[in-house]
C-alpha positions as protocol buffer text, in pm:
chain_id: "A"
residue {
  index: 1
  type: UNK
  ca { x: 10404 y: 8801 z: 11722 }
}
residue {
  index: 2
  type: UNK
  ca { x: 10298 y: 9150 z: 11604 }
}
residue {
  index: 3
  type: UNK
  ca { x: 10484 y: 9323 z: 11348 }
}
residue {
  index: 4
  type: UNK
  ca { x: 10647 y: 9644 z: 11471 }
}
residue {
  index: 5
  type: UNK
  ca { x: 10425 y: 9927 z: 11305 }
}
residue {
  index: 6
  type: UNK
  ca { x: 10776 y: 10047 z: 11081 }
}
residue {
  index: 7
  type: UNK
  ca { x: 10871 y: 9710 z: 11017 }
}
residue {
  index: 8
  type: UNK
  ca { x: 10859 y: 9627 z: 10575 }
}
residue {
  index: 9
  type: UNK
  ca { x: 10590 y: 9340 z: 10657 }
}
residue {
  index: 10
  type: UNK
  ca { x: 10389 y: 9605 z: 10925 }
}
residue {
  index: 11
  type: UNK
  ca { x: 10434 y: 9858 z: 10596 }
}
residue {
  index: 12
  type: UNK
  ca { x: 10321 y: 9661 z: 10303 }
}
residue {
  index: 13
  type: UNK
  ca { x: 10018 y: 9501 z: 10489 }
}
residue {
  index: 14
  type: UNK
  ca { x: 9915 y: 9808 z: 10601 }
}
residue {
  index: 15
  type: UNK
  ca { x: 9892 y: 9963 z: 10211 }
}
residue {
  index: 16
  type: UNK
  ca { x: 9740 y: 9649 z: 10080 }
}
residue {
  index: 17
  type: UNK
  ca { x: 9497 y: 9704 z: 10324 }
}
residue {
  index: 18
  type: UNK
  ca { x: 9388 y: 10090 z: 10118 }
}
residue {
  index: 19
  type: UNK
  ca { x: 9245 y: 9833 z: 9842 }
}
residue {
  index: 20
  type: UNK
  ca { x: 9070 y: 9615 z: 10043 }
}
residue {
  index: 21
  type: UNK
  ca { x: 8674 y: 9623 z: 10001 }
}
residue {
  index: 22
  type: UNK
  ca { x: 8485 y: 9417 z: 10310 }
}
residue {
  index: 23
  type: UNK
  ca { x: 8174 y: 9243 z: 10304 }
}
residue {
  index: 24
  type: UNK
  ca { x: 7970 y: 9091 z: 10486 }
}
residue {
  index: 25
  type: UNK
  ca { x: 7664 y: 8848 z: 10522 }
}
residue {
  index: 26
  type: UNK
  ca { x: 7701 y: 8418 z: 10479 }
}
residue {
  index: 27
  type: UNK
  ca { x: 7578 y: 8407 z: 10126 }
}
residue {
  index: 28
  type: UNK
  ca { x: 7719 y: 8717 z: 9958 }
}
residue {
  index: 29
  type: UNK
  ca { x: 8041 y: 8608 z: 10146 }
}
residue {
  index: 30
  type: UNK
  ca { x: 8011 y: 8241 z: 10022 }
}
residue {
  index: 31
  type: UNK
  ca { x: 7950 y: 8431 z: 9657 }
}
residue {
  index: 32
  type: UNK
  ca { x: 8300 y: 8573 z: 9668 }
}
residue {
  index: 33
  type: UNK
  ca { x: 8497 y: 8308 z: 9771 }
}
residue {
  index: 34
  type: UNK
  ca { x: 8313 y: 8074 z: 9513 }
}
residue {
  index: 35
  type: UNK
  ca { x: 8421 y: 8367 z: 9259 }
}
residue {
  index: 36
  type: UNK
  ca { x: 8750 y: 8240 z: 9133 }
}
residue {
  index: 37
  type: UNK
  ca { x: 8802 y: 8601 z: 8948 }
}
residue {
  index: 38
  type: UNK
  ca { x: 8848 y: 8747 z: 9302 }
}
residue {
  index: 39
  type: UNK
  ca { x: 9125 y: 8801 z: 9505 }
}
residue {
  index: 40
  type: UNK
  ca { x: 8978 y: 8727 z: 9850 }
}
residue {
  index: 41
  type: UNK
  ca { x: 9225 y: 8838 z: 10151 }
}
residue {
  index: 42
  type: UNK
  ca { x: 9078 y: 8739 z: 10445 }
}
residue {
  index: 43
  type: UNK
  ca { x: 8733 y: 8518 z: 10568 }
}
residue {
  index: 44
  type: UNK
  ca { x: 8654 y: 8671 z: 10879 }
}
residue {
  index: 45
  type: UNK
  ca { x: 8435 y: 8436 z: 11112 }
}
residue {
  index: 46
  type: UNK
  ca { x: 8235 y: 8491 z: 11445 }
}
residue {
  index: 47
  type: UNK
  ca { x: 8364 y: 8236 z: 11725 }
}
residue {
  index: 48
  type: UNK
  ca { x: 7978 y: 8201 z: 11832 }
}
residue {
  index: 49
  type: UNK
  ca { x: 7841 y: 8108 z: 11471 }
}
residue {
  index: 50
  type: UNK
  ca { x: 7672 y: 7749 z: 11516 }
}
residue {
  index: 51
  type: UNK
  ca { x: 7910 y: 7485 z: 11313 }
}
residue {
  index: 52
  type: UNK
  ca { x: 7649 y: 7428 z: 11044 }
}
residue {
  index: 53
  type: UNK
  ca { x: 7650 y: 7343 z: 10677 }
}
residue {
  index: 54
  type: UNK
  ca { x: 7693 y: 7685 z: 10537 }
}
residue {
  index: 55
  type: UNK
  ca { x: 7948 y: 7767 z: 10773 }
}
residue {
  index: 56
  type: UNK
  ca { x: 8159 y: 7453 z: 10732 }
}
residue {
  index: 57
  type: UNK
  ca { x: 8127 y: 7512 z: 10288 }
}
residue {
  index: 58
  type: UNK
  ca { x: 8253 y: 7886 z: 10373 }
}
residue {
  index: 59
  type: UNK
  ca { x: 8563 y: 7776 z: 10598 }
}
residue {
  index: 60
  type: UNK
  ca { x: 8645 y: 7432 z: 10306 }
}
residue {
  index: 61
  type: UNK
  ca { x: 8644 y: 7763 z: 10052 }
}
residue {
  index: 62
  type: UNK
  ca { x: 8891 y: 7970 z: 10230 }
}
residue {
  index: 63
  type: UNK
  ca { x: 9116 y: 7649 z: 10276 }
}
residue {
  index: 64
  type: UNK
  ca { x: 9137 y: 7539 z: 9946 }
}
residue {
  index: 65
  type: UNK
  ca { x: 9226 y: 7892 z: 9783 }
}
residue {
  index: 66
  type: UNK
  ca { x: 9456 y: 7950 z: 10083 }
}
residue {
  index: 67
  type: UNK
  ca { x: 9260 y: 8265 z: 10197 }
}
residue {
  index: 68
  type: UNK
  ca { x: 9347 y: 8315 z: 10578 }
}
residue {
  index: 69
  type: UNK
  ca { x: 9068 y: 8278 z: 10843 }
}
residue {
  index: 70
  type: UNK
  ca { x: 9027 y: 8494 z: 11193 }
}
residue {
  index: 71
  type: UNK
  ca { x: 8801 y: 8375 z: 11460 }
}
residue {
  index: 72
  type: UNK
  ca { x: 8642 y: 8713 z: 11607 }
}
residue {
  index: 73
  type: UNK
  ca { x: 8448 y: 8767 z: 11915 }
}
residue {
  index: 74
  type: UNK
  ca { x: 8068 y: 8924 z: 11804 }
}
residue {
  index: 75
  type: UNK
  ca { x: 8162 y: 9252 z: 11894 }
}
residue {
  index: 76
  type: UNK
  ca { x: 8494 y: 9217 z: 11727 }
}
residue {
  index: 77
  type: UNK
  ca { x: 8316 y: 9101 z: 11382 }
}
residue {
  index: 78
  type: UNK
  ca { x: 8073 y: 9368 z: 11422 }
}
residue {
  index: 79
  type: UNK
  ca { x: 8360 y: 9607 z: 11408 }
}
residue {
  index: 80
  type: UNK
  ca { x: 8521 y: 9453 z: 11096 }
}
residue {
  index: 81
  type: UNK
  ca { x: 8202 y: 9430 z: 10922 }
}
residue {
  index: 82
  type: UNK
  ca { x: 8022 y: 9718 z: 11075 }
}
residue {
  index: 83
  type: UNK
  ca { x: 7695 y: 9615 z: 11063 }
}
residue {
  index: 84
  type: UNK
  ca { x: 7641 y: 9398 z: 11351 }
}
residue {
  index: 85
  type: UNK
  ca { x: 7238 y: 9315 z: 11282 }
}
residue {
  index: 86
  type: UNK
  ca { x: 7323 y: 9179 z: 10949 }
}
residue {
  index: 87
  type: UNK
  ca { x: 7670 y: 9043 z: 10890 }
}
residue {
  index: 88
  type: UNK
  ca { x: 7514 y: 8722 z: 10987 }
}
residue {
  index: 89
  type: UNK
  ca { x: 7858 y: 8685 z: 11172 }
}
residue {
  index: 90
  type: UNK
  ca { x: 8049 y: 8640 z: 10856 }
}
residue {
  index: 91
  type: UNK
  ca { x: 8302 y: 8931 z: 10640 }
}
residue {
  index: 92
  type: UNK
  ca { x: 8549 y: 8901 z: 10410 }
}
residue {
  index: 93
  type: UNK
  ca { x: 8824 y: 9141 z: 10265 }
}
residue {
  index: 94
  type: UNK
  ca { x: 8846 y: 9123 z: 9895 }
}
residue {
  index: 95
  type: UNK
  ca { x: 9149 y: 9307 z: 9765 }
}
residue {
  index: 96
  type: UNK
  ca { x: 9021 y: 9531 z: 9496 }
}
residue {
  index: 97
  type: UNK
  ca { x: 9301 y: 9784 z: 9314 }
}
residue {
  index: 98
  type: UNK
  ca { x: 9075 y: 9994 z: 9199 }
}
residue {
  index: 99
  type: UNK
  ca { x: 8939 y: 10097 z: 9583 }
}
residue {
  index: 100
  type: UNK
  ca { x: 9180 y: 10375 z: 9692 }
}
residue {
  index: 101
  type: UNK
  ca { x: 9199 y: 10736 z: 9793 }
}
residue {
  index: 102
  type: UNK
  ca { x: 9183 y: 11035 z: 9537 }
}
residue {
  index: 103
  type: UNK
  ca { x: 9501 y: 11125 z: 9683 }
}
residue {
  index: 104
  type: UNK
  ca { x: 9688 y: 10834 z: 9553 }
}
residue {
  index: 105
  type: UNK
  ca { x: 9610 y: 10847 z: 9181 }
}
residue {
  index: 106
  type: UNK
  ca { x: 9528 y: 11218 z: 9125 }
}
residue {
  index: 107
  type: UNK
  ca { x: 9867 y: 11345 z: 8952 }
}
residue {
  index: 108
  type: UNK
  ca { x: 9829 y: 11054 z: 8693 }
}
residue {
  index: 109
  type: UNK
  ca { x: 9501 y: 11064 z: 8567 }
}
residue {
  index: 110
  type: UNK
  ca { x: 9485 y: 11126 z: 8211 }
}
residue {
  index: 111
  type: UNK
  ca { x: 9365 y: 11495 z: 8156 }
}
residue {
  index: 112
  type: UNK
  ca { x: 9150 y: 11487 z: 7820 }
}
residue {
  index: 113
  type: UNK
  ca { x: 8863 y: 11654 z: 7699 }
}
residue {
  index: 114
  type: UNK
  ca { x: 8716 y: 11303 z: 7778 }
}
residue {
  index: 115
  type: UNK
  ca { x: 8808 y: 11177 z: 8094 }
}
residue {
  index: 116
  type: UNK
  ca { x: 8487 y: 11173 z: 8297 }
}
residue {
  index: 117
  type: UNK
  ca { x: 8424 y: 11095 z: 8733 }
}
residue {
  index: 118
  type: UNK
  ca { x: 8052 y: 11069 z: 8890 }
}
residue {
  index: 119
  type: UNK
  ca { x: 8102 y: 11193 z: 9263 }
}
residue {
  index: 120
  type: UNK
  ca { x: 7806 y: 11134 z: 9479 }
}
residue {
  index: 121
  type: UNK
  ca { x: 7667 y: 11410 z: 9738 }
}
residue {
  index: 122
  type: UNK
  ca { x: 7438 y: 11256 z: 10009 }
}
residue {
  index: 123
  type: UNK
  ca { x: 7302 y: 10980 z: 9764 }
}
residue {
  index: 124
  type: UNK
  ca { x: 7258 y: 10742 z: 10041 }
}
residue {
  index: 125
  type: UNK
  ca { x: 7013 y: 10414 z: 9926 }
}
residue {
  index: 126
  type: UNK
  ca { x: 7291 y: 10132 z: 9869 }
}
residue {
  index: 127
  type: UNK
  ca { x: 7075 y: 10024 z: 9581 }
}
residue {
  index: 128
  type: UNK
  ca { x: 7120 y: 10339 z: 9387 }
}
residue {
  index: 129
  type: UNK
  ca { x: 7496 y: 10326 z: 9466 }
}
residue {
  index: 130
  type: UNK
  ca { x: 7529 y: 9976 z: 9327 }
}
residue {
  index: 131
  type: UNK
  ca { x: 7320 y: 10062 z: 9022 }
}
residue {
  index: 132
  type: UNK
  ca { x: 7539 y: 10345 z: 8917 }
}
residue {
  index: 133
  type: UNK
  ca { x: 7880 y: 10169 z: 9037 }
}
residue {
  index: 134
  type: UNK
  ca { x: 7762 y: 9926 z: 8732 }
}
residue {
  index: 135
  type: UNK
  ca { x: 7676 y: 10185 z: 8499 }
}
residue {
  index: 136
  type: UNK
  ca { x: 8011 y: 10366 z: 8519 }
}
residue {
  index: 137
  type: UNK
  ca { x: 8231 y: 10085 z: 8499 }
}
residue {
  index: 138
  type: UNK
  ca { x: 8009 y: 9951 z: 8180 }
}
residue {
  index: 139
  type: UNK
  ca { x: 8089 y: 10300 z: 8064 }
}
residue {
  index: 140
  type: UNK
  ca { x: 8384 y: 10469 z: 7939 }
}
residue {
  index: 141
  type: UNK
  ca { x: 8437 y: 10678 z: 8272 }
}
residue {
  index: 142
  type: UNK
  ca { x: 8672 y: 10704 z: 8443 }
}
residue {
  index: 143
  type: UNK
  ca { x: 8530 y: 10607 z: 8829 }
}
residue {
  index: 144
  type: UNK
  ca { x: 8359 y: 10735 z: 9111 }
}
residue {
  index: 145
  type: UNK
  ca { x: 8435 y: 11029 z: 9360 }
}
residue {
  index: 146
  type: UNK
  ca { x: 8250 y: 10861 z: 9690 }
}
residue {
  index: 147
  type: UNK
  ca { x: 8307 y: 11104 z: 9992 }
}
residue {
  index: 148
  type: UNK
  ca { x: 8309 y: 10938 z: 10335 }
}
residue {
  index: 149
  type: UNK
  ca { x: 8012 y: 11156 z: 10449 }
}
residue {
  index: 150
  type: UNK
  ca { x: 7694 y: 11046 z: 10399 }
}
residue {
  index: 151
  type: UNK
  ca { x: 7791 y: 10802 z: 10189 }
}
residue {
  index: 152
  type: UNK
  ca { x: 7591 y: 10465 z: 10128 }
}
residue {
  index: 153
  type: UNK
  ca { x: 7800 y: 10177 z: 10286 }
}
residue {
  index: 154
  type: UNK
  ca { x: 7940 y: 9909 z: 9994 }
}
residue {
  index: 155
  type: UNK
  ca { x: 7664 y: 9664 z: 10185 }
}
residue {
  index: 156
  type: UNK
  ca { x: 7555 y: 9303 z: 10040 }
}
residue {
  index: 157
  type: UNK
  ca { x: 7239 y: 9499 z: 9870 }
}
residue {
  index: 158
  type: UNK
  ca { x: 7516 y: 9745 z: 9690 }
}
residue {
  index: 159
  type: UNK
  ca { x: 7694 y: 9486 z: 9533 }
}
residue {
  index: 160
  type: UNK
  ca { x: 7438 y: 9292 z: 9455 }
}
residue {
  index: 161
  type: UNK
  ca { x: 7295 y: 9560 z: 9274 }
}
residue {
  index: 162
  type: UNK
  ca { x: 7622 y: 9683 z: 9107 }
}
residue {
  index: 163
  type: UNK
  ca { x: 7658 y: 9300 z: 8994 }
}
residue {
  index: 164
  type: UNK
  ca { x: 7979 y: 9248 z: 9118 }
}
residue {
  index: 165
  type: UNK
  ca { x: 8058 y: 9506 z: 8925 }
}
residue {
  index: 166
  type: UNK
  ca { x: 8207 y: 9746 z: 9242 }
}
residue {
  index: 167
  type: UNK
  ca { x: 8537 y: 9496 z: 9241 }
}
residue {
  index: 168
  type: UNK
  ca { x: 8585 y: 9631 z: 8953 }
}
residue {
  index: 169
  type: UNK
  ca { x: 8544 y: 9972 z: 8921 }
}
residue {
  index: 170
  type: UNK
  ca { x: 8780 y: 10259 z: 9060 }
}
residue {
  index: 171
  type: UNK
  ca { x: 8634 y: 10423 z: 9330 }
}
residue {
  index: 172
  type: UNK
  ca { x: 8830 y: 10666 z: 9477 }
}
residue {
  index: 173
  type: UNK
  ca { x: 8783 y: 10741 z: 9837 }
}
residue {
  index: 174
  type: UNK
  ca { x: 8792 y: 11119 z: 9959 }
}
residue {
  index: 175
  type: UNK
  ca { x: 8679 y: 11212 z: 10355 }
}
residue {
  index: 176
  type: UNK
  ca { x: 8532 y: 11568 z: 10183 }
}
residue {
  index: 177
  type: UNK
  ca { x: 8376 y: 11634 z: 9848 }
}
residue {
  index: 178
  type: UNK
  ca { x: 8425 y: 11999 z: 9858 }
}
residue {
  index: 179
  type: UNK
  ca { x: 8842 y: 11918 z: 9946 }
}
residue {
  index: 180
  type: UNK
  ca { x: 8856 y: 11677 z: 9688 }
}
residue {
  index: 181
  type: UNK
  ca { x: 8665 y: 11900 z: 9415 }
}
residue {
  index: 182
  type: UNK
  ca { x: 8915 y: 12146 z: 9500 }
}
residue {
  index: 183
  type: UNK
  ca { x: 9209 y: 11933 z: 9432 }
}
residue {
  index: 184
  type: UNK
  ca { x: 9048 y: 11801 z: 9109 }
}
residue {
  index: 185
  type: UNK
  ca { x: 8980 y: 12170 z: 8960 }
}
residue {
  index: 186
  type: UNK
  ca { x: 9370 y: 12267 z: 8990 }
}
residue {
  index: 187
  type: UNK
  ca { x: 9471 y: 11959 z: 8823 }
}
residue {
  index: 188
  type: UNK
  ca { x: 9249 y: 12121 z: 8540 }
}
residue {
  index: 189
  type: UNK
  ca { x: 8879 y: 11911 z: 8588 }
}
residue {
  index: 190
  type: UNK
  ca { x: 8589 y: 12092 z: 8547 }
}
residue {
  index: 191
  type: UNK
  ca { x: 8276 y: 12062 z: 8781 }
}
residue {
  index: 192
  type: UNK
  ca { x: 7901 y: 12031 z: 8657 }
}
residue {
  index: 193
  type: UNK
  ca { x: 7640 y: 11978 z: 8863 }
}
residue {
  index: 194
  type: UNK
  ca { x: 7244 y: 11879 z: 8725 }
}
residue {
  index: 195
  type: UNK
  ca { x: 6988 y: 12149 z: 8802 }
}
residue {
  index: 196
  type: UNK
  ca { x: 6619 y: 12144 z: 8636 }
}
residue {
  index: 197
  type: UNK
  ca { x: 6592 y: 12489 z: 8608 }
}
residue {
  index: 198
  type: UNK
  ca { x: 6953 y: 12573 z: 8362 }
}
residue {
  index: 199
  type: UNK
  ca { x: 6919 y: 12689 z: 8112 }
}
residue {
  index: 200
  type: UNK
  ca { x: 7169 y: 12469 z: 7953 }
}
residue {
  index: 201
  type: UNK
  ca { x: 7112 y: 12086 z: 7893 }
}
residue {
  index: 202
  type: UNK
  ca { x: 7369 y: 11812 z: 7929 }
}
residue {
  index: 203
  type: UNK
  ca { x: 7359 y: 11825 z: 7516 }
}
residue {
  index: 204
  type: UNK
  ca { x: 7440 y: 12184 z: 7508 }
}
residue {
  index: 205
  type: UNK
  ca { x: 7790 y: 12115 z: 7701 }
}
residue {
  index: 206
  type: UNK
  ca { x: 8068 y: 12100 z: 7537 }
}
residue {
  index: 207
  type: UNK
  ca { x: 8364 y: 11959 z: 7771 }
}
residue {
  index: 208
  type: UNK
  ca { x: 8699 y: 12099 z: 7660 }
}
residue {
  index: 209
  type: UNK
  ca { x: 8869 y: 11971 z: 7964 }
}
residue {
  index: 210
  type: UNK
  ca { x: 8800 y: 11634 z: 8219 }
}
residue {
  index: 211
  type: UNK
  ca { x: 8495 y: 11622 z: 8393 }
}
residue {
  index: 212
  type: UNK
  ca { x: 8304 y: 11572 z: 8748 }
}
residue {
  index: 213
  type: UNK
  ca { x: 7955 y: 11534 z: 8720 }
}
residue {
  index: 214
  type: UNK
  ca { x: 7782 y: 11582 z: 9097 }
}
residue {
  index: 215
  type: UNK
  ca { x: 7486 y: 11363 z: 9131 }
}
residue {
  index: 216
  type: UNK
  ca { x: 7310 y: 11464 z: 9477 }
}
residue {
  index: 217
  type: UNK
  ca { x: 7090 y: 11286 z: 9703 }
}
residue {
  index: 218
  type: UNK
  ca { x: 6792 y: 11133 z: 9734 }
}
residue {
  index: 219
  type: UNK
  ca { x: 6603 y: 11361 z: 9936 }
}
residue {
  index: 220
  type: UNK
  ca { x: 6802 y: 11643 z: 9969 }
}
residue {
  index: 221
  type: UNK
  ca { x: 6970 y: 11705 z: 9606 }
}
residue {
  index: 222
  type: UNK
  ca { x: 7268 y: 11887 z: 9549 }
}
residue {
  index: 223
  type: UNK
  ca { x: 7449 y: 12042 z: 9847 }
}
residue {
  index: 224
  type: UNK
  ca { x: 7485 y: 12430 z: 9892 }
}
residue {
  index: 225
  type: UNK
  ca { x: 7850 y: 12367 z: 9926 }
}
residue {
  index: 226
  type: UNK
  ca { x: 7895 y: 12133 z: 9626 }
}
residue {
  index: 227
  type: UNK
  ca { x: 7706 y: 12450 z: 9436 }
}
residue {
  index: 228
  type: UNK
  ca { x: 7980 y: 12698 z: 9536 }
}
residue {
  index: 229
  type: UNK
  ca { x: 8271 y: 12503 z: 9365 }
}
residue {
  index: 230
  type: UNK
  ca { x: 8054 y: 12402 z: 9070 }
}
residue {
  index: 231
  type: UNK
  ca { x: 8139 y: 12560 z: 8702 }
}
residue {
  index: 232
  type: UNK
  ca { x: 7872 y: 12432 z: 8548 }
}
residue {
  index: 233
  type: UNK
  ca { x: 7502 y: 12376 z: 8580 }
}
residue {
  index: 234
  type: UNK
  ca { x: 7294 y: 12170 z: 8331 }
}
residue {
  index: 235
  type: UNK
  ca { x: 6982 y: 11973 z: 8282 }
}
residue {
  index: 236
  type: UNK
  ca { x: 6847 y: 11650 z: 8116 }
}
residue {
  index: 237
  type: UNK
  ca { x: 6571 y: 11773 z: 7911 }
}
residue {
  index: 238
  type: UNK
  ca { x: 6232 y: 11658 z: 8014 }
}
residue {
  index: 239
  type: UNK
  ca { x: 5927 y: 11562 z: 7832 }
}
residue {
  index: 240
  type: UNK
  ca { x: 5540 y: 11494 z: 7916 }
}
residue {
  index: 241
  type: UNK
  ca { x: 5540 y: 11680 z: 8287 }
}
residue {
  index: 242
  type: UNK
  ca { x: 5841 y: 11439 z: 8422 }
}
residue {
  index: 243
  type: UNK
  ca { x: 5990 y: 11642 z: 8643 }
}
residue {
  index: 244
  type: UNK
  ca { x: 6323 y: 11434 z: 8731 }
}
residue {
  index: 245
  type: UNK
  ca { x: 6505 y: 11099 z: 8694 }
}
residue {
  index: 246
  type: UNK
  ca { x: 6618 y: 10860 z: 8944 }
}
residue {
  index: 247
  type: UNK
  ca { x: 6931 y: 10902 z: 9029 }
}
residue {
  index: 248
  type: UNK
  ca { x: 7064 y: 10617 z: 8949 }
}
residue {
  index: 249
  type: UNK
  ca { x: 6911 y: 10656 z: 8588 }
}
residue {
  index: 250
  type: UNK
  ca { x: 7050 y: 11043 z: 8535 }
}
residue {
  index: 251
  type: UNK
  ca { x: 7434 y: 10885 z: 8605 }
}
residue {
  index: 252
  type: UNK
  ca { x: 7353 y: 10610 z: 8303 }
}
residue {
  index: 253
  type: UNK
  ca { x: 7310 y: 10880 z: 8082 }
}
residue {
  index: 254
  type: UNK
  ca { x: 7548 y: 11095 z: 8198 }
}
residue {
  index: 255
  type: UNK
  ca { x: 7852 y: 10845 z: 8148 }
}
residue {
  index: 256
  type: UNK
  ca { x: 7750 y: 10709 z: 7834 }
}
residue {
  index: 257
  type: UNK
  ca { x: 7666 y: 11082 z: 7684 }
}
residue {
  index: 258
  type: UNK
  ca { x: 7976 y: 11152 z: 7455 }
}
């Protein structure tokens, strides 16, 4: 029987639900569920897998940590995991507290000179996404800003190359960058943006209040947009004709500059 949708049960599954990070794929699936550290809410399985070795290890995991199982249709799974071509017909929700909207943790943020976020604009390779996931939760920052947009899906390849590391990190969902800078800069954060041609470096700054650092994308860089709400424009010095860093390497230093 389905819960009524204002029902407690209906209620509380439906929040626990805000924290839940799904992937997808048989062995990065089988990785989580073999992960002890995890809290795994839900296998989800394709009803037109073949019964096979792999499959039958994945469903003995779920069973002995109690994680529920649902049978899906193809199309159904496809929805869940939203990638169709690759889920392999395997997902899995993996409840992760740290994976929630802005909205939700905003007013209590702590609001010193220190507190640092890296929101992305466009960035869009999964790899880069999981390489700077694990950079900022090695780092004293506080998270990432990831804007629905654009953004790079949390696929197998991202958490692979985050190292797991995305379970553990707060990233805080927002639908718009701009919206969400907004909110930030009247709770008192400041917004900095990197541009090669300021004529202030990142060494220059001095942060007297928290901090968003905009890292933009790939191909496209920094939005026009993200510019108009910025406060701040800086630059990593470069040496020997290097005109730019990857991405991924410009966040490293960023959240690990103090």
């Amino acid at each position: 029987m389905n819960d009524k949708i204002d029902s407690p049960r209906f209620i509380t599954r439906k929040e626990s639900l805000k924290h839940v990070i799904t992937v997808y794929g048989r062995n990065t699936c089988l990785e989580a569920l073999c992960d002890e550290k995890l809290n795994i809410y839900r296998l989800h399985l394709a009803n037109t897998n073949k019964y096979n070795k792999t499959l039958k290890r994945l469903v003995a995991l779920a069973d002995s940590r109690k994680v529920s199982i649902r049978w899906h249709s193809k199309t159904q799974l496809a929805r869940i995991s939203r990638n169709g071509k690759q889920d392999q017909g395997v997902a899995c929700d993996i409840q992760c507290p740290g994976y929630r909207h802005y909205k939700e943790i905003i007013d209590c943020m702590p609001l010193s000179q220190t507190t640092k976020l890296i929101a992305l604009d466009g960035i869009t390779n999964p790899i880069n996404l999981g390489m700077i996931i694990r950079s900022v939760t090695a780092s004293s920052a506080f998270g990432i800003l990831l804007p629905s947009r654009g953004k790079p899906v949390l696929s197998p390849l991202a958490i692979k190359a985050s190292a797991g590391t995305a379970f553990k990190c707060n990233i805080l969902r927002c639908e718009e960058l701009v919206t969400a800078l907004t909110d930030f800069q009247q709770r008192g954060f400041q917004v900095t943006i990197l541009d090669p041609s300021a004529p202030n470096t990142i060494y220059d700054f001095a942060p007297s209040s928290p901090i968003i650092h905009i890292l933009g994308g790939e191909s496209d860089g920094i939005s026009a947009a993200i510019k108009q709400v910025s406060n701040h424009a800086l630059r990593i010095p470069m040496r020997r004709g290097v005109e730019s860093l990857n991405v991924a390497a410009a966040a490293a230093i960023l959240v690990f500059l103090e």
